[in-house]
DRENLUMZA-618858 format. One record per residue (C-alpha): residue number from 1; residue in three letters; x, y, z. Coordinates in nm, 3 decimals. Each point is the difference from the previous one (the first is absolute). Layout:
! DRENLUMZA-618858
+-----+-----+---------+---------+---------+
:   i :  aa :      c1 :      c2 :      c3 :
+-----+-----+---------+---------+---------+
: NUM : ALA :       X :       Y :       Z :
...
+-----+-----+---------+---------+---------+
***
This chain:
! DRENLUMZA-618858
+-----+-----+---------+---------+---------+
:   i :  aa :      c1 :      c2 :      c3 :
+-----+-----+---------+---------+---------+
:   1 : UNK :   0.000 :   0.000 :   0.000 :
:   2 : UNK :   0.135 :   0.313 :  -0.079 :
:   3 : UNK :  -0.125 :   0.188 :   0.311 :
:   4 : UNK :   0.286 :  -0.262 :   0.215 :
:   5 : UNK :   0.283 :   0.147 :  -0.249 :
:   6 : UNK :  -0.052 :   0.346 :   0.082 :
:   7 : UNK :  -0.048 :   0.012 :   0.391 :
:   8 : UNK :   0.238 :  -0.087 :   0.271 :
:   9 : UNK :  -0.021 :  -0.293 :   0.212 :
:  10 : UNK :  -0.171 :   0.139 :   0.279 :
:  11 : UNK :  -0.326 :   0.174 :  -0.235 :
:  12 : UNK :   0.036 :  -0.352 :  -0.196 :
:  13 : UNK :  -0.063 :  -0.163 :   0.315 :
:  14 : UNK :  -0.318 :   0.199 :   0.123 :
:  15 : UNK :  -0.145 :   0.039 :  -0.346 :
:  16 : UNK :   0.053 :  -0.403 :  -0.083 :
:  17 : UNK :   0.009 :  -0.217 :   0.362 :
:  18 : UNK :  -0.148 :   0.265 :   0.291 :
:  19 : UNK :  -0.263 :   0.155 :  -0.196 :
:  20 : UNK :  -0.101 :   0.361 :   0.093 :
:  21 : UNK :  -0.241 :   0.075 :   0.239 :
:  22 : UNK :  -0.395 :   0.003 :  -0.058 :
:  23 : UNK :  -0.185 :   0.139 :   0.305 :
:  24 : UNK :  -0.308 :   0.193 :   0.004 :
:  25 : UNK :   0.155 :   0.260 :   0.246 :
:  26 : UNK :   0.144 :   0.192 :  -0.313 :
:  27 : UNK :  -0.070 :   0.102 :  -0.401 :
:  28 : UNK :   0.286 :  -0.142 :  -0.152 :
:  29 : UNK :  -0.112 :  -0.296 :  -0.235 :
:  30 : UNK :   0.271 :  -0.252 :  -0.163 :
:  31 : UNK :  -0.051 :  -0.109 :  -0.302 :
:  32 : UNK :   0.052 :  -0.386 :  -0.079 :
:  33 : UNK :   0.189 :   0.060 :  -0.292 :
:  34 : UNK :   0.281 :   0.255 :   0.024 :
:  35 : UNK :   0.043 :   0.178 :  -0.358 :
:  36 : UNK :   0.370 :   0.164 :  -0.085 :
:  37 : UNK :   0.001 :   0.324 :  -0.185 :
:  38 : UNK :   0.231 :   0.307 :  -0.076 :
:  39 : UNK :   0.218 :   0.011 :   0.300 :
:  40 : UNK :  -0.204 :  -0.187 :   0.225 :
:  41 : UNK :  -0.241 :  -0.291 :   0.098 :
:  42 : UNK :  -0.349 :   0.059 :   0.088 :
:  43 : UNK :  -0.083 :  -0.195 :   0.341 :
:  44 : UNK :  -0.412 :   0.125 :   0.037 :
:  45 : UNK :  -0.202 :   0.293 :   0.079 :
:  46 : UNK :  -0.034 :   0.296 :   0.284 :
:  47 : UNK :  -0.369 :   0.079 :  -0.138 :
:  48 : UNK :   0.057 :   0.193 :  -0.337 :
:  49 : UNK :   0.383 :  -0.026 :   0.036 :
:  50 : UNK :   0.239 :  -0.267 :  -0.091 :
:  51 : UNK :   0.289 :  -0.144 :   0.236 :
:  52 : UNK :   0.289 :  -0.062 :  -0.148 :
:  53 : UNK :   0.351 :  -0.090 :   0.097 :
:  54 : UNK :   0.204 :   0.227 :  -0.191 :
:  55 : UNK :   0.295 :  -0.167 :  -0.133 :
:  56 : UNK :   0.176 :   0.309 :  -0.081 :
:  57 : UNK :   0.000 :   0.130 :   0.375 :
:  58 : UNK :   0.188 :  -0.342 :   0.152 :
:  59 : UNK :  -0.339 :  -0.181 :   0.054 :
:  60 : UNK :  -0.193 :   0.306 :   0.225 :
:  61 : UNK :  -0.402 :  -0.011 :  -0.021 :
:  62 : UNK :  -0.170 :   0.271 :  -0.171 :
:  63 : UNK :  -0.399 :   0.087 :  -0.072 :
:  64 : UNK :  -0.001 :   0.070 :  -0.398 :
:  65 : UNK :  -0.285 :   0.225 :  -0.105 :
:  66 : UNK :  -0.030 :   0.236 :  -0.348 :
:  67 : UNK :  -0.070 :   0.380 :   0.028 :
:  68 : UNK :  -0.090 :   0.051 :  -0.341 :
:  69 : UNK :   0.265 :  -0.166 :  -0.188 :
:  70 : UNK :   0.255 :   0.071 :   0.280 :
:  71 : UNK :   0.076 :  -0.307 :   0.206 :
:  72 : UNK :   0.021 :   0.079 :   0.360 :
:  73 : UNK :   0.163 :  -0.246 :   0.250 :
:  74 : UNK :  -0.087 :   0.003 :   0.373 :
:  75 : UNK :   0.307 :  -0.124 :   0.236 :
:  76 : UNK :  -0.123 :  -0.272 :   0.239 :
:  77 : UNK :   0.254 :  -0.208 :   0.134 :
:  78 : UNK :   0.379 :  -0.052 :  -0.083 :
:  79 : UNK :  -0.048 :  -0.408 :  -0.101 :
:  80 : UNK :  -0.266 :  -0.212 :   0.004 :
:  81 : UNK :   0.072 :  -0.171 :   0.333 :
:  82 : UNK :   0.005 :   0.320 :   0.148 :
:  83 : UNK :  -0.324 :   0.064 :  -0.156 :
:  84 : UNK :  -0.125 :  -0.338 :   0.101 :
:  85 : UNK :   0.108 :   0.089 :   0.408 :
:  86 : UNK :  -0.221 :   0.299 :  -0.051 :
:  87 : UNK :  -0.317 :  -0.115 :  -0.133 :
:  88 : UNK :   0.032 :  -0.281 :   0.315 :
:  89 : UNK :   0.094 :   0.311 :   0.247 :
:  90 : UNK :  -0.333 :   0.174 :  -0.113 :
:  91 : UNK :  -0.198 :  -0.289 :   0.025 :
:  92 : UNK :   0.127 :  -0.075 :   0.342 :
:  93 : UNK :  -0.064 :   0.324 :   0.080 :
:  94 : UNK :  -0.372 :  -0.021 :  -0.118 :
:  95 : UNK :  -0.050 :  -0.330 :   0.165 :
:  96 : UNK :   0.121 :   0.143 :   0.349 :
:  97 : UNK :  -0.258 :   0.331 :  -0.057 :
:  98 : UNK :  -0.312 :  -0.277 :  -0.088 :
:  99 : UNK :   0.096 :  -0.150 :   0.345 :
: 100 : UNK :   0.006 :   0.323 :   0.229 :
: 101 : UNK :  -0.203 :   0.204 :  -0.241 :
: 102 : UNK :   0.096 :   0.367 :  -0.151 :
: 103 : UNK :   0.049 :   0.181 :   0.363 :
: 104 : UNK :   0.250 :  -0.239 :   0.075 :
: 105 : UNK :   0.231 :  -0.005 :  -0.350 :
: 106 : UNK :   0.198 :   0.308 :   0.175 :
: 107 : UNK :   0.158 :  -0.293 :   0.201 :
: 108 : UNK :   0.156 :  -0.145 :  -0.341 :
: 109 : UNK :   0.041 :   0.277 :  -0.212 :
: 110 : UNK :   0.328 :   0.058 :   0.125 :
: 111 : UNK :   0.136 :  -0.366 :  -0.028 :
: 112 : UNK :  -0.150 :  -0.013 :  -0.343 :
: 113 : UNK :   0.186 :   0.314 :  -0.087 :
: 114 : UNK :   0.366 :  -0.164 :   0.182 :
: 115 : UNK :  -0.051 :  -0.282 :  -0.194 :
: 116 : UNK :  -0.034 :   0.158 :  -0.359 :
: 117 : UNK :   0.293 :   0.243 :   0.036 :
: 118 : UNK :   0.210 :  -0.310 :   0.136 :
: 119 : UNK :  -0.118 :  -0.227 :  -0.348 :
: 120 : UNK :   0.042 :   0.271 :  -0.222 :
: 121 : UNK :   0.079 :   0.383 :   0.135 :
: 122 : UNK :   0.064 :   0.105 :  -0.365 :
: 123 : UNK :  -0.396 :  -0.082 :  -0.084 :
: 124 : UNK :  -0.118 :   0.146 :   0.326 :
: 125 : UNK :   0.158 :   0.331 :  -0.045 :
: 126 : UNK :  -0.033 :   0.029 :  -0.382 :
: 127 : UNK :  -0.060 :   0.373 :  -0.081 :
: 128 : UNK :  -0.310 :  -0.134 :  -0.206 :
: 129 : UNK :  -0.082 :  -0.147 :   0.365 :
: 130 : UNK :  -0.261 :  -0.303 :  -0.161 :
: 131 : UNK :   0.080 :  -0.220 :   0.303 :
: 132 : UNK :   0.004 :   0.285 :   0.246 :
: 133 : UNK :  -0.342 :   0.095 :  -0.101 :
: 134 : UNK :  -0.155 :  -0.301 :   0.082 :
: 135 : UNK :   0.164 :  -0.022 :   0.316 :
: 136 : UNK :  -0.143 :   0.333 :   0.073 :
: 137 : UNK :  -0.307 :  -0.044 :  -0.151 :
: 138 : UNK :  -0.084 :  -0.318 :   0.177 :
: 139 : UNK :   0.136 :   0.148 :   0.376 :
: 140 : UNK :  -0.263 :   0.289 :  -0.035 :
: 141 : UNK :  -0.294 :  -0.155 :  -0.147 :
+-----+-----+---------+---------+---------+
***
C-alpha cells in the first residue's frame, strides 16, 4: 500500500495495527479508507473539513478546508500520536464532567489543560490556538 511507503513507523503503526480512536465524545470521523493526495493523506472528516497528515510538515495533523480556491490548513497536533493522546485526553475529560456534572468540570479543567501542553505544547499554544479554544470553550460552557 502506498500510504505504508510514505509514513514513518510510528503513523504506520497507528494508521495499520492500533487503529485511531472512534468515540462519541468528539467530531472527528476516520475514514476506513485513507486516500493519498498532493502532499498529504486524507485520514476522515472534522464536519466540513478534512484531516490530513501532511507529509510535507514531518507527519503534523492539519484541518484542510477551501476559502474560495485558497486552501487553508488548520494546525492541530504535531503527529498523529500526539493527535491520537488528545482526542483520548478530551474524551477523558468529557467522561469525568458526565460523572460530576458541568459545576464540577472546574475540578479537571486544569489536569486536562497539564496534560495537553505535556503531549504536545506546540498544538496547545499555536497562535491559531484550535486546541486552546476547545479547552477554553469546554471549561466555560
Amino acid at each position: 500500500m502506498e500510504v505504508e511507503r510514505l509514513v514513518g513507523e510510528r503513523t504506520r503503526k497507528i494508521l495499520f495495527e492500533t487503529g485511531l480512536p472512534n468515540t462519541d465524545k468528539t467530531d472527528f470521523v476516520f475514514d476506513d479508507e485513507l486516500t493519498v493526495t498532493y502532499g498529504y493523506i486524507v485520514i476522515g472528516k472534522y464536519f466540513d473539513k478534512e484531516l490530513i497528515i501532511n507529509l510535507d510538515e514531518n507527519e503534523s495533523i492539519h484541518c484542510l478546508y477551501y476559502k474560495g480556491d485558497s486552501a487553508v490548513l488548520i494546525f492541530l497536533n504535531s503527529s498523529l500520536s500526539q493527535f491520537v493522546q488528545y482526542i483520548m485526553l478530551l474524551a477523558d475529560y468529557c467522561n469525568k464532567v458526565m460523572v460530576v456534572g458541568r459545576d464540577g468540570r472546574h475540578k479537571y479543567i486544569e489536569e486536562w489543560e497539564k496534560a495537553m501542553i505535556e503531549v504536545d505544547s506546540d498544538a496547545f499554544h499555536d497562535p491559531k490556538y484550535w486546541w486552546g479554544s476547545v479547552h477554553e470553550f469546554l471549561s466555560h460552557n
